[in-house]
Structures are given as structure tokens and as C-alpha cells.
C-alpha positions as CSV (number, residue, x, y, z in Angstrom):
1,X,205.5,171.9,132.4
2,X,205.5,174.5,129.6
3,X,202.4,176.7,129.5
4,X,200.3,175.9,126.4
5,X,199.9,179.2,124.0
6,X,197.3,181.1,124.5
7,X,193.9,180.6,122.6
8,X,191.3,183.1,122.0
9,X,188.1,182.3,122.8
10,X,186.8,181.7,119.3
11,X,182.9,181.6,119.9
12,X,180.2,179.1,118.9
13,X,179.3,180.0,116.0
14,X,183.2,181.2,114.6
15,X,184.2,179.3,111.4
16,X,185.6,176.2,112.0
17,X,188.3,176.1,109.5
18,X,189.5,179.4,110.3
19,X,189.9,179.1,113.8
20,X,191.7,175.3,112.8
21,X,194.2,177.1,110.9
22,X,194.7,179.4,113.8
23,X,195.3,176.6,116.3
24,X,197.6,174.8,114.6
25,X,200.1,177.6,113.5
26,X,200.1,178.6,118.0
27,X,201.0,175.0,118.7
28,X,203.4,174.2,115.8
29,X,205.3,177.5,116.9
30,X,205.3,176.2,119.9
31,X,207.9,173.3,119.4
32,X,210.0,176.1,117.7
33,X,210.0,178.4,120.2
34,X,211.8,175.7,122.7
35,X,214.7,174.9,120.3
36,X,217.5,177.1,121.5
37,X,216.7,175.8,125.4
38,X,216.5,172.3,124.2
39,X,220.1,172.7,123.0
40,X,221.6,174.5,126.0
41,X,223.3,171.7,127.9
42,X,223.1,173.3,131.0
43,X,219.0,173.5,130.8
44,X,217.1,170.2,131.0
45,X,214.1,172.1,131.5
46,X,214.2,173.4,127.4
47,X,214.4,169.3,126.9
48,X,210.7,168.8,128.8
49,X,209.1,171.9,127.0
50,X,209.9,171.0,123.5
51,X,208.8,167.6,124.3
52,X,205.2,168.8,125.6
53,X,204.9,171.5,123.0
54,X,205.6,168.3,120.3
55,X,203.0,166.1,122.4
56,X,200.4,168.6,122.0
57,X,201.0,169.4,118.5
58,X,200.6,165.6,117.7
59,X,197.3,165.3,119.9
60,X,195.6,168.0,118.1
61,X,197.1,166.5,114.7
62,X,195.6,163.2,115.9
63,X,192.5,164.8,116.6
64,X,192.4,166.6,113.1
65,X,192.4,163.5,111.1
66,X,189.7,162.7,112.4
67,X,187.9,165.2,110.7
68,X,190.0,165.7,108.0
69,X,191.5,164.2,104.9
70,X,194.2,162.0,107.0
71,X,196.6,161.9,103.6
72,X,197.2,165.7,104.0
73,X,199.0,165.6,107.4
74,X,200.8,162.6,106.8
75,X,203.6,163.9,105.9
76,X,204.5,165.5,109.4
77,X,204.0,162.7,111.6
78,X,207.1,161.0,110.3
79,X,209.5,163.9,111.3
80,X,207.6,164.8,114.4
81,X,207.8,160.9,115.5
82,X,211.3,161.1,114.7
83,X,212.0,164.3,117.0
84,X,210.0,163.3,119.5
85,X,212.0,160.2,119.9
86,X,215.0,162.0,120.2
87,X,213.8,164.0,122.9
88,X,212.0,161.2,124.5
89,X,215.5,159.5,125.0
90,X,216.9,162.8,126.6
91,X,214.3,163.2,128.7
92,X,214.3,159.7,130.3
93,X,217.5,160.2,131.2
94,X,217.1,163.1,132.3
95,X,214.4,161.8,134.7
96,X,216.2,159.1,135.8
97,X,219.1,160.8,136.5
98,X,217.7,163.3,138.5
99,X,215.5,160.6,140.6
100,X,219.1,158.6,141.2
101,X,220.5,161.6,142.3
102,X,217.8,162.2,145.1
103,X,217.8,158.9,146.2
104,X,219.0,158.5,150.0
105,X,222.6,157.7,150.3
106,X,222.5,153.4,150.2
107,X,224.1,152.1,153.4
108,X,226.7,149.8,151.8
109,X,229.9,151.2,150.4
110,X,229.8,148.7,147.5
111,X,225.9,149.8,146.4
112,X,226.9,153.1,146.9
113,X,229.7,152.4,144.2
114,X,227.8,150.4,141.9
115,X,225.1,153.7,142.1
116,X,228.0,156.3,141.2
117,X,228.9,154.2,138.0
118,X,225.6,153.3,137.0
119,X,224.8,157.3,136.7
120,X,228.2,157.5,135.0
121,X,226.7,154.9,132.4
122,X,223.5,157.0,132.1
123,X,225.5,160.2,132.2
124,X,226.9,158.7,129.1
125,X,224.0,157.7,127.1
126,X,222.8,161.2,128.2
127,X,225.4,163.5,126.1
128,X,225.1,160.4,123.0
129,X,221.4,161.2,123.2
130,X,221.8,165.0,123.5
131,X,224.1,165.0,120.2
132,X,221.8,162.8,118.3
133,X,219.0,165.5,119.0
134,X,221.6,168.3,118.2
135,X,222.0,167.0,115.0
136,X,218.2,166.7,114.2
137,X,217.4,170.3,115.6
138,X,219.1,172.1,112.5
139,X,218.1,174.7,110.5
140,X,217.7,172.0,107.5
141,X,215.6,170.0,109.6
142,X,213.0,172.8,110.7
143,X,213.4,174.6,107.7
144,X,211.8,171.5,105.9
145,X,209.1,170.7,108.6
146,X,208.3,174.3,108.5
147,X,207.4,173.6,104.7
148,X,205.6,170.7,105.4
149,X,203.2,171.7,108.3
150,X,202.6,175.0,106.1
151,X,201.7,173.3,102.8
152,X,199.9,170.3,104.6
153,X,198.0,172.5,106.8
154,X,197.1,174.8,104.1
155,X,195.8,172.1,101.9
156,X,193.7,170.2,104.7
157,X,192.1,173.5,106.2
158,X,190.9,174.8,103.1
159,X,188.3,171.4,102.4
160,X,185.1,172.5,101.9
161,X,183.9,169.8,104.0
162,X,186.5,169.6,106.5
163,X,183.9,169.5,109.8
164,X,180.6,167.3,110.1
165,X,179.4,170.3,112.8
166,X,178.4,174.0,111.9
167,X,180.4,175.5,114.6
168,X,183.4,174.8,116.7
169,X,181.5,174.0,119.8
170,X,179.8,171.0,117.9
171,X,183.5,170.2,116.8
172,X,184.4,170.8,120.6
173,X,181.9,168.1,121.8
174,X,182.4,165.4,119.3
175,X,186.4,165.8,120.0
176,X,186.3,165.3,123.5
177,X,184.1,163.0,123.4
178,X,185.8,160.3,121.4
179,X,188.7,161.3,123.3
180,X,186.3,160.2,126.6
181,X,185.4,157.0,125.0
182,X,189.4,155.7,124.2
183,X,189.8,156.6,128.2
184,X,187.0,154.8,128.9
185,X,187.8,151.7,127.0
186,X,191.2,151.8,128.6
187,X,190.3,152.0,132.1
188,X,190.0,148.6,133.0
189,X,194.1,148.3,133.2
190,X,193.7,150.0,136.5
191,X,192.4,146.6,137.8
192,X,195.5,144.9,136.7
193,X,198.3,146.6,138.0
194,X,200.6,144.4,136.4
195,X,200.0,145.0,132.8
196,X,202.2,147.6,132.0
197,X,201.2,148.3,128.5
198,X,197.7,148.5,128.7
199,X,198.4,150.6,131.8
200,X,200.7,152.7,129.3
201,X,198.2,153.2,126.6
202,X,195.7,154.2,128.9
203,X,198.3,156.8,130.2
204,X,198.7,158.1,126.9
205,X,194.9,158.5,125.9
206,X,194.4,160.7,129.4
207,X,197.0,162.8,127.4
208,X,195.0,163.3,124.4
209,X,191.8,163.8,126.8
210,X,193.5,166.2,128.8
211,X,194.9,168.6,125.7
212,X,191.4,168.1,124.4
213,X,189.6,169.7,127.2
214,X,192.3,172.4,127.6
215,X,191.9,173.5,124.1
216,X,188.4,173.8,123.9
217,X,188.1,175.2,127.7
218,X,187.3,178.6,126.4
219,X,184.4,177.2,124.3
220,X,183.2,175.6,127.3
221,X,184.0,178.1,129.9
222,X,185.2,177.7,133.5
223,X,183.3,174.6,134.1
224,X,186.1,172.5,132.1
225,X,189.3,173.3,134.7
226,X,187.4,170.8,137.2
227,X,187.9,167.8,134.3
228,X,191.6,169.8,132.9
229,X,192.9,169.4,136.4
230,X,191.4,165.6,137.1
231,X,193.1,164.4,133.8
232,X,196.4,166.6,134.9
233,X,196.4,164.4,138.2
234,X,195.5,161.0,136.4
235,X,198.4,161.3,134.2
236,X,200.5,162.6,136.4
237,X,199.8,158.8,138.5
238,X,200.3,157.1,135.7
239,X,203.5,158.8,134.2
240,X,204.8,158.2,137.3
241,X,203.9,154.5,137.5
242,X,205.3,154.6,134.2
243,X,208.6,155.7,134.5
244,X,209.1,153.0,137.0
245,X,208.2,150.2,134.4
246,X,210.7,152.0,132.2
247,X,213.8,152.3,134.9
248,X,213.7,148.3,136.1
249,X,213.9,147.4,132.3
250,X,216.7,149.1,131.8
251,X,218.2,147.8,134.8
252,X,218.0,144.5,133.8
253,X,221.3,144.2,131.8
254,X,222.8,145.0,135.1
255,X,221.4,142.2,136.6
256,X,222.5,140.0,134.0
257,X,225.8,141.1,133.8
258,X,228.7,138.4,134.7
259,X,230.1,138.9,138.1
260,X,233.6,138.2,137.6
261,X,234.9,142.2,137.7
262,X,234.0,144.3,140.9
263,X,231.9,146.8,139.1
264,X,229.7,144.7,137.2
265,X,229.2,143.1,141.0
266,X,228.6,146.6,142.4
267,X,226.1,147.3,139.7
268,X,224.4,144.7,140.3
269,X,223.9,144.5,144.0
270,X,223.3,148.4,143.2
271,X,220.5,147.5,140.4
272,X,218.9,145.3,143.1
273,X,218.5,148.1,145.7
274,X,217.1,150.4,142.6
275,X,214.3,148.1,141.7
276,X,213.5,147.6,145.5
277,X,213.1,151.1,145.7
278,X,211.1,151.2,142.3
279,X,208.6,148.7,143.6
280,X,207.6,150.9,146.4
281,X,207.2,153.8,144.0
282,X,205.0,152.1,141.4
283,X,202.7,151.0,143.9
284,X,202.5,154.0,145.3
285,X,201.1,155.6,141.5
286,X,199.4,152.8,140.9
287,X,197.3,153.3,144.5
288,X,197.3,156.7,143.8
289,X,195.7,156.2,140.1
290,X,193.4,153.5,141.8
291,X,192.0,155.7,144.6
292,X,191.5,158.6,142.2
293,X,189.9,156.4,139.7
294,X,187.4,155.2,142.5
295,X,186.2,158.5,143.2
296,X,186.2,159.4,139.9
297,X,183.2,156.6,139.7
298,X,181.9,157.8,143.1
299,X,181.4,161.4,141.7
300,X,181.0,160.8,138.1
301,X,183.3,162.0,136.5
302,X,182.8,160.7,133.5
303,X,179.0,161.3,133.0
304,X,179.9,164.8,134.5
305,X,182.2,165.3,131.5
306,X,180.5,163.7,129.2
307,X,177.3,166.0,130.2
308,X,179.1,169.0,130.3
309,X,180.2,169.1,126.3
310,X,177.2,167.4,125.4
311,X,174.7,170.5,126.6
């Protein structure tokens, strides 16, 4: 995963607004930093960077509205939405594709087959995706975000009011916290293993948690990489458990198909083996998210976190 920018430890009692501003311009440079790699064909590692420089932009975004006037950064969540998308799409391909490719070889010739073409499908999609994003990366297109996010920011940093705290600590605590609580309201999808999109949301607030304790670790000190590296292995579980929801969706067309030609047979009995496979995975992170969970509770995590920003 791409390393987050660096962030100076800004002290308790720095100006909020100041420090705000400061944030924002490290992670927005961020997404452009990847933009070259993202577009090298040859590199799907620029793909994933981009896409975690643009989720951690959005979190703190999402965080900032909470604070502050939410008209003023409306404007860039429409375009970021839209590029994260597009590199969403390249990404899950590029995930899948990889997994198929690691996969065993099957034992039967015609699974084997209906394999090969079912990564030529996705191989497909892949370079359709990849020109779609090509097309949204240009100059135009980040010469006008760049506008935005400077005249949006601008605006919403310079409120006289813009934090309810003194100091960023205060702002440290109350975003972390609220973060904590969306977790917590989530986790009871970890006792029902079969609903997938409260199991996904709850994936996706671990995220925000997460980049919240990682950017205010240097207000906090040391004692936050105990909770940064929890979170790292709760989402990890449950992006795993995930991306196996995603995969036997898309398989299902396969399934579906008629049976009359020889491939769409192969593809079938091939999409059958997949989602055996899948099944063993996803309840593999799903045990793994379970058991973690469970001595989360057993240790209190939580309270321990909760605690820890709250001093």
C-alpha cells in the first residue's frame, strides 16, 4: 500500500485551521503524485496507490465536514467519486486477475479452458476500464480539480469558527471518536456473516477509523500504532471477505449463460469451481475478522481507544 505523506507533528496547542490547510494540500498532492504510474500499463501497483491516496483524501474530506461548512467542499466530491470509480473498476480487476492467475491448476481440461477464457473476458474489461481512466486522468481534468480543491479549501479553512475545540488535539479526540462510534454501531454484522452489505459498510468505516488514527498519531504519540495496526488488520479481513462477495457476483452471468456452445459450458463448469474456491476464502476472512473481533472485546480495544484520545 502507498505510504501516507508525512505529517509534522503539529502540537496541542498549534492553530487548527492552519495545520487543516496544511493536511489537506499533503494528501490532495498525493492523488497527483500517482498519476503518471496509474497510467503505465505495465504497473498495476500506480492503479492501488492512486486509489489509496484518493481514499484518504476523501476520509479526511469526510471528516472535515463535519466541522466545517459542508457547502464548501461539495464541489470536489463529485469528481473525486467519479475518479475513484474509475480506478475502483481497474483495480478489481486487477485483483481478480491476479488471484485467478495464482489459483492451482484445476484438474479437468474443460475447467481449465473455461478459466483461460474467463481471464480473457476480464483481461478485456481490464484495458476498457484502463482507457476509461486514461481519459479522465488528463491535464483538463486535474487542472480543474486542482482549481476546485484550491478555492474550496481556501474558503472553508479561513471560517472564523471552523473548530468547536481550541487546539487540534481537542479536534484529534472528537474525530476519532465519532469515527469509533460508526465502527461500533457497525459491528454487529460480524455476527451475521451472510449480510454482505452491512458487513461492507462496516469495512469501510474501519477505513475512515483507521486514516483517522494515523493522521492524528503524532498528536497522540506512540501509543496510537497499537489501534493503527489493529484497524490495518480488521480491514485487511474484511477487504478480503469482501472481494469474494464481489468475484461470485460477477460470476453469476457465467452461470446463467445457455449451454448450447462449448465455452459458455466451460465457463460455467469453470465459474462453479471459482465460487467453490471463494467460499473457502470468505470464510476464512470472515473467521479471521470474527476471532480478531473477539479479542478485540477480550482486551478492550475499544475502551482502550476510546481512553487513549479521551485523556
Amino acid at each position: 500500500m502507498a505510504k501516507a505523506g508525512v505529517i509534522k507533528n503539529p502540537g496541542e496547542l498549534a492553530d487548527p485551521n492552519e495545520w487543516l490547510a496544511a493536511i489537506l494540500k499533503v494528501r490532495f498532492d498525493e492523488v497527483f503524485k500517482y498519476r503518471d504510474a496509474a497510467l503505465d500499463p505495465a504497473s498495476i501497483k500506480g492503479i492501488h496507490d492512486m486509489r489509496v491516496a484518493i481514499r484518504r483524501l476523501r476520509s479526511l474530506l469526510r471528516d472535515f465536514s463535519f466541522v466545517s461548512d459542508k457547502k464548501l467542499v461539495a464541489s470536489l466530491r463529485r469528481p473525486l467519486q467519479k475518479l475513484a470509480d474509475r480506478l475502483g473498476r481497474v483495480r478489481d480487476l486487477d485483483v481478480f486477475i491476479e488471484y485467478l492467475r495464482e489459483l492451482p491448476a484445476a484438474n479437468d481440461k474443460q475447467v481449465r479452458r473455461g478459466l483461460e477464457a474467463i481471464a480473457n473476458d476480464d483481461n478485456e474489461r481490464r484495458i476498457a476500464a484502463a482507457a476509461l481512466l486514461e481519459r479522465l486522468l488528463s491535464e483538463a481534468f486535474l487542472g480543474e480539480l486542482q482549481a476546485r480543491f484550491q478555492a474550496s479549501i481556501e474558503g472553508a479553512v479561513n471560517q472564523p469558527k471552523l473548530f468547536s475545540g481550541s487546539n487540534i488535539r481537542e479536534e484529534a479526540s472528537r474525530t476519532i471518536l465519532k469515527c469509533l462510534a460508526d465502527f461500533i454501531d457497525l459491528s454487529d454484522s460480524l455476527y451475521r456473516p451472510f449480510s454482505a452489505k452491512r458487513l461492507h459498510k462496516l469495512r469501510i468505516a474501519g477505513k475512515h477509523l483507521r486514516y483517522a488514527i494515523e493522521l492524528f498519531q503524532p498528536v497522540f504519540g506512540e501509543s496510537m500504532a497499537h489501534f493503527a495496526f489493529g484497524m490495518k488488520d480488521m480491514q485487511k479481513h474484511l477487504g478480503d471477505l469482501h472481494d469474494c462477495d464481489v468475484w461470485m457476483v460477477r460470476l453469476e452471468p457465467y452461470l446463467r449463460a445457455k449451454r448450447r456452445k462449448p465455452e459458455a459450458e466451460s465457463k460455467r463448469l469453470a465459474a462453479i469451481w471459482l465460487i467453490d474456491r471463494l467460499v473457502q476464502r470468505r470464510t476464512k476472512a470472515y473467521r479471521n475478522a470474527l476471532n480478531l473481533w473477539s479479542c478485540w472485546e477480550t482486551e478492550d480495544f475499544c475502551n482502550k481507544l476510546r481512553r487513549t484520545v479521551a485523556a
